[in-house]
N, C-alpha and C positions, 0 to 999 in steps of 0.2 A: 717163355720169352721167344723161342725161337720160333712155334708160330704165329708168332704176332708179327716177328722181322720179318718172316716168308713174304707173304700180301705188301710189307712196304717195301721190301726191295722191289720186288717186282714193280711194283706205282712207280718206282722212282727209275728203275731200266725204264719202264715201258715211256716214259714221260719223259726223259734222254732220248729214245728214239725220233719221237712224236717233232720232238722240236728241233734237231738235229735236221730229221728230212724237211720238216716244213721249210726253215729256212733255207738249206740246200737249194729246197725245188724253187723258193723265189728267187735265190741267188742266179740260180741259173738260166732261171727266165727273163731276169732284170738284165744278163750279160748279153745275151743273147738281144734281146729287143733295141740296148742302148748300141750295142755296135753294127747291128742293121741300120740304126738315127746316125750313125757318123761319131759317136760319142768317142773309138777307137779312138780315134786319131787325138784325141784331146793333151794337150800340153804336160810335162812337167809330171808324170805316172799318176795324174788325175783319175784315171777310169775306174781302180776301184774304188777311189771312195766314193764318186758318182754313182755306182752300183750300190754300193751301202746307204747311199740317203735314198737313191730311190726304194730299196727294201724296207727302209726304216719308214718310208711315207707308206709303202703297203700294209705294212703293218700298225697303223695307225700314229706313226711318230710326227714331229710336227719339225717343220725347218726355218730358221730362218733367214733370210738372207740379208747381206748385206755389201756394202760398198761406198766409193767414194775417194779422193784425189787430194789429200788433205784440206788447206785451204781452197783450193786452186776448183773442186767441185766434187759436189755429190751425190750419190745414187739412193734414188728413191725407188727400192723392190720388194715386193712379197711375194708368197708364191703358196698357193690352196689348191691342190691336189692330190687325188687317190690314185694310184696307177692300178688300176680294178684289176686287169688282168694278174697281174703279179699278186695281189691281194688274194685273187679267186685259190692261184694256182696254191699258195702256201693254203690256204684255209680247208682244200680238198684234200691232202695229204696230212695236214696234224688233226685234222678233224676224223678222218678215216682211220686212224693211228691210234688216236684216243680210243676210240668208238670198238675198235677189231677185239679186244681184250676182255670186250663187257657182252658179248654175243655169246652166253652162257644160258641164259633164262631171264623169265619176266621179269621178276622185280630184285631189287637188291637196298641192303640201308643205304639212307641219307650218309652216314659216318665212312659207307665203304665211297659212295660215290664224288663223297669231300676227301677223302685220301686218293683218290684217283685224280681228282681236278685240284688240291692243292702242290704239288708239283710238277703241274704242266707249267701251273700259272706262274710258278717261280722262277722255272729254267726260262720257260718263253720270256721274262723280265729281265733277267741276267743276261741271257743270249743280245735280244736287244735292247740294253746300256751299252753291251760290248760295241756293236754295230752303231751303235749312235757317237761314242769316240771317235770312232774312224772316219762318220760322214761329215768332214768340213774341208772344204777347199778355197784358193781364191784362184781366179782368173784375171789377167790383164785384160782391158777392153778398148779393143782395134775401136781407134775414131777418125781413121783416115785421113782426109785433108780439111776437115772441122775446125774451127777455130779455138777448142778446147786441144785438141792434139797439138797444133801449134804453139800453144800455150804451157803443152807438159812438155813438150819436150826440151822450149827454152828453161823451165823448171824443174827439169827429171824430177815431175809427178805424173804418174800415169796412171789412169781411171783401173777402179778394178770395183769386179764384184765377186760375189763370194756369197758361201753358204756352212751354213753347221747347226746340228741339230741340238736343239731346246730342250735340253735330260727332261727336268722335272713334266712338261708339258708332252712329253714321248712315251714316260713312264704312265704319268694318267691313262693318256689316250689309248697309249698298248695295252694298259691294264683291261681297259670296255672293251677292245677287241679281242682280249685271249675268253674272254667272260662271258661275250656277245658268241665267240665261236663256239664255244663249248656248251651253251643253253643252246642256239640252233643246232647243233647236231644230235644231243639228246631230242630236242623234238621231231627233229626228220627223221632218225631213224626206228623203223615198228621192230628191232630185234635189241632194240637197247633197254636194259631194265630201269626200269622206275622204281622210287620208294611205293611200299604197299597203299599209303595214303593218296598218292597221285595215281595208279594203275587207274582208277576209275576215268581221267581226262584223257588215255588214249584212245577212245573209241573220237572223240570232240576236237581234239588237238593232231592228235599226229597225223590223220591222214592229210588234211586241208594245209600244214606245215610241208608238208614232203610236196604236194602237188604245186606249192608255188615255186620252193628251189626247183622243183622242175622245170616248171614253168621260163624261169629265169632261165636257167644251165640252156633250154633249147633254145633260147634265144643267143645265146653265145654260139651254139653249134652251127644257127643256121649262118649266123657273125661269120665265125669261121670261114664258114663255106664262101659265102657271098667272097669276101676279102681275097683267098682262093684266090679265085677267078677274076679278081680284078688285078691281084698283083702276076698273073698270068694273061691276061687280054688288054692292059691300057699300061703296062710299062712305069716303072717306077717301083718294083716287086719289091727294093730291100725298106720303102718309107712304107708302103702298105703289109709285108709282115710284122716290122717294128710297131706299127699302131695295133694287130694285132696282140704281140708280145707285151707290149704294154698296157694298153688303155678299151681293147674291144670294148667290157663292159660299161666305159663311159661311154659310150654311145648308143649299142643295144637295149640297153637298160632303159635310158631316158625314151629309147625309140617305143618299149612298150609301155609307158605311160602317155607318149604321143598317141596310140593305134588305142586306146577307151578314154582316149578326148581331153585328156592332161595338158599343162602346157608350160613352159618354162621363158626364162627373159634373159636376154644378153648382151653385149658387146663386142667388139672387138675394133681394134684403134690399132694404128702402129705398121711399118713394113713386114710383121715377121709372119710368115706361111701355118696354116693352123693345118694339122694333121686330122680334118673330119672330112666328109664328103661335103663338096664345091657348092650343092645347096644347101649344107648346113652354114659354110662358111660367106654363102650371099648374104642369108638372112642377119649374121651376125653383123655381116660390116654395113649394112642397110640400117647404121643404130640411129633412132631417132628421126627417120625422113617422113613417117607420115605415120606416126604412132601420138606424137605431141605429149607425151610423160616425160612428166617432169624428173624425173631420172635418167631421160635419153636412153633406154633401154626398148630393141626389137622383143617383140613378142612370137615367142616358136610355139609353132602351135601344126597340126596338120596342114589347116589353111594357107597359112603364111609359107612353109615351105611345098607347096605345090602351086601357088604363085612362082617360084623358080622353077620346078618341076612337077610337073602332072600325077607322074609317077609315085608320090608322096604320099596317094591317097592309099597305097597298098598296104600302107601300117596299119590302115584300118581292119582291112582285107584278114591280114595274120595275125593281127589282137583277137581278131572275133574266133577263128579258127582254134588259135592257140589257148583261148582262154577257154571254153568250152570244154577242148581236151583235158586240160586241169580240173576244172570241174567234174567233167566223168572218171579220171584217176581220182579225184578224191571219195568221189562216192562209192569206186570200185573197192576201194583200201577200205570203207566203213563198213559196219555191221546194217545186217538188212533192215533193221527195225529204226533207223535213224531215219525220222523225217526228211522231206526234202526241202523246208523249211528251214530246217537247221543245217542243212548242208549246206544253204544259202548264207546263213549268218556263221557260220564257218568261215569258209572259204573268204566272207567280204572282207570281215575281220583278219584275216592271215594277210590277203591281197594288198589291206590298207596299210599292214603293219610293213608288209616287205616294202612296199612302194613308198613308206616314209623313209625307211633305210636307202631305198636308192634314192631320192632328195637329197639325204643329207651327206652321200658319201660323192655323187657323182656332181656336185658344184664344185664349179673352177672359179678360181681369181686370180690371177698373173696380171705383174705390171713391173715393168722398166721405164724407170727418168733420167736421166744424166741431164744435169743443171749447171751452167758456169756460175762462179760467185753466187750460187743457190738462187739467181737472177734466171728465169725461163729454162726453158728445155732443149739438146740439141733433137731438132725436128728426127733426124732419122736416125738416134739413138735409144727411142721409148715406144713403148707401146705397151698396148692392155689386151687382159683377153676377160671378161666374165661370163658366166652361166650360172643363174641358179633359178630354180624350179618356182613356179606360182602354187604353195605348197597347197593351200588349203584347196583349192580348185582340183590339184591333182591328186589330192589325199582321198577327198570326196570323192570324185569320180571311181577313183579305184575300188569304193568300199562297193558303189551303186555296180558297178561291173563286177566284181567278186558275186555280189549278191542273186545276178543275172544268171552268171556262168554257174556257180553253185546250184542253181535250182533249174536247170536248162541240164546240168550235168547228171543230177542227181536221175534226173524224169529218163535220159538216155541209159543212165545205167541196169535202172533198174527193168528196164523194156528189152536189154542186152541180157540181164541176169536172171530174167524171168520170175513167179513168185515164188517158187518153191528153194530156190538157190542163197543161197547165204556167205557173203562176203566173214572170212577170220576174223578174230576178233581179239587172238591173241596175241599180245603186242610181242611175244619173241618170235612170232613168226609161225610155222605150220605145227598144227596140234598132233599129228600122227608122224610116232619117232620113225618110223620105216621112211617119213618123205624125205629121211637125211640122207 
């Protein structure tokens, strides 16, 4: 009995830790970015639970908001986003965590690697319900000299909005993201053991896996960088690290599905300042001027933002660059007898699947109404923000680009590795114990 309890204790420390730091690390990312945005200052000891819904949105939880002025009027809000960065930052750290314990040898059972992932997936569940309690706030909402404020105040009703997270719909969505984490890290990583029956899909799978998180991660790096130098050369440093800490990858992301010819649609209505770069934000509030869809929705595409800026066309520039280089790390990671054909249909396929995931994580929907007697809107109390992706255009694109790069990558590799050379093939990593 007691070594049977060895191995479960263990799962269950190590899966204590794992979600301990993950959440930590979003905690702290989430503070950090919200109080670069101004969020300190917020009323009535608000600021953590704002920290907590924004983690609980990283984490896949779902919020909703709400509001309104009893009879007197009411607020019309939703609100649809990932704060990517905080998302990334937890996912790199319980993923890593998971992953460090099982860096013993190639394969391992199904039965050990279900006791290792059944209590991550628990604690990460428990951790956030705890965290979805604590995320609900309300706020009063300044309406100045408007004729609804004039109206609350002979009423002492005062408009307010507010938020609190949706358990059962938090618990779902967190559940695909601890499940979604933990199958992409088993793929990415070549030192993680597989059941004996799947060993044979590392040679197929995990290189072409590892080369697009890379693929993405350096596009965050160069994110980084960029941002850098902007919140150090054009002034405004604490709202440009805050998009940083918060949201880089809603932008980066979608930027390289821009740069292999993707393209997504949006809006933007309302006085309130959007935290993207000034030609992403032309194109947005440009909704409907010479598109004629019957959805009033701009079309972002490379084109359309280098109509504001010339400079736009650069994504193309470092799609092509970037994606290549994924393609050669993929062929490097594969064994030499893999065609280059199938390096192609690798790679399109890994490309298509990650580019559907940034689709569906990196759309926005935000909207504020304030309504008197639920009778029109006050003009400069609402607005909207949307973005979401032209899926099949950019799902396709991405497989036909994968496919490109894959077989452009494979032909460089092996011109690199010459014929006699031979890329590992062993998924824990180097065959000869002396390379440890």
């Amino acid at each position: 009995m007691s070594a049977k309890a060895g191995p479960s204790a263990r799962a269950w420390r190590d899966a204590v830790i794992a979600v301990l730091a993950g959440f930590a690390v979003m905690a702290v990312v989430a503070s950090a970015g919200l109080a670069l945005a101004g969020a300190g200052d917020l009323p009535g000891g608000a600021f953590p639970h704002v920290v907590a819904a924004v983690v609980v949105m990283a984490a896949g939880g779902s919020l909703e908001v709400t509001g309104g002025a009893g009879f007197l009027a009411g607020a019309d809000a939703s609100l649809s986003l990932l704060p990517l960065s905080v998302s990334l930052a937890g996912a790199l750290t319980a993923g890593w965590l998971f992953l460090r314990p099982l860096h013993n040898r190639a394969v391992a059972g199904a039965r050990e690697l279900l006791a290792r992932a059944v209590p991550m997936v628990l604690l990460w569940l428990a951790a956030l319900t705890g965290l979805a309690l604590l995320a609900r706030q309300d706020f009063a909402v300044s309406t100045g000299d408007s004729i609804i404020g004039d109206i609350g105040e002979i009423l002492d009703s005062t408009p307010t909005v507010g938020f609190e997270a949706a358990i059962p719909a938090t618990l779902g969505f967190g559940l695909l993201w601890i499940l979604g984490l933990l199958l992409i890290a088993l793929l990415v990583s070549r030192r993680a053991p597989l059941p004996a029956g799947l060993v044979r899909f590392h040679a197929g799978v995990r290189p072409a896996a590892f080369a697009v998180v890379a693929l993405l991660l350096a596009y965050v790096v160069i994110g980084i960088g960029i941002g850098l130098v902007v919140a150090a050369t054009r002034g405004h440093a604490d709202r440009t690290l805050a998009v940083i800490l918060l949201g880089l990858p809603n932008l980066v992301w979608p930027a390289l599905t821009l740069g292999f010819g993707g393209a997504w649609e949006g809006k933007a209505e309302g006085p309130f300042g959007l935290p993207v770069p000034q030609v992403l934000d032309g194109v947005l509030r440009a909704t409907g001027s010479d598109s004629g869809s019957a959805s009033d929705l701009s079309t972002i595409d490379v084109a359309s933002l280098a109509e504001q800026d010339p400079r736009a066309w650069w994504l193309v520039a470092l799609a092509v660059v970037l994606l290549l280089g994924a393609g050669a790390l993929a062929a490097a990671r594969s064994p030499a007898h893999v065609r280059p054909w199938k390096h192609a249909l690798h790679l399109a396929v890994a490309l298509a699947l990650a580019t559907l995931v940034v689709c569906l994580l990196a759309r926005i929907q935000a909207q504020f109404g304030l309504s008197l007697l639920g009778i029109g809107e006050s003009g400069d109390l609402g607005g909207k923000v949307e973005l979401r992706p032209l899926l099949w255009r950019t799902v396709g694109l991405a497989f036909v680009a994968g496919a490109v790069a894959g077989f452009l990558g494979s032909l460089l590799s092996r011109r690199r590795r010459g014929p006699g050379r031979q890329a590992p093939a062993d998924p824990a990593g180097p065959a000869d114990p002396a390379a440890r």
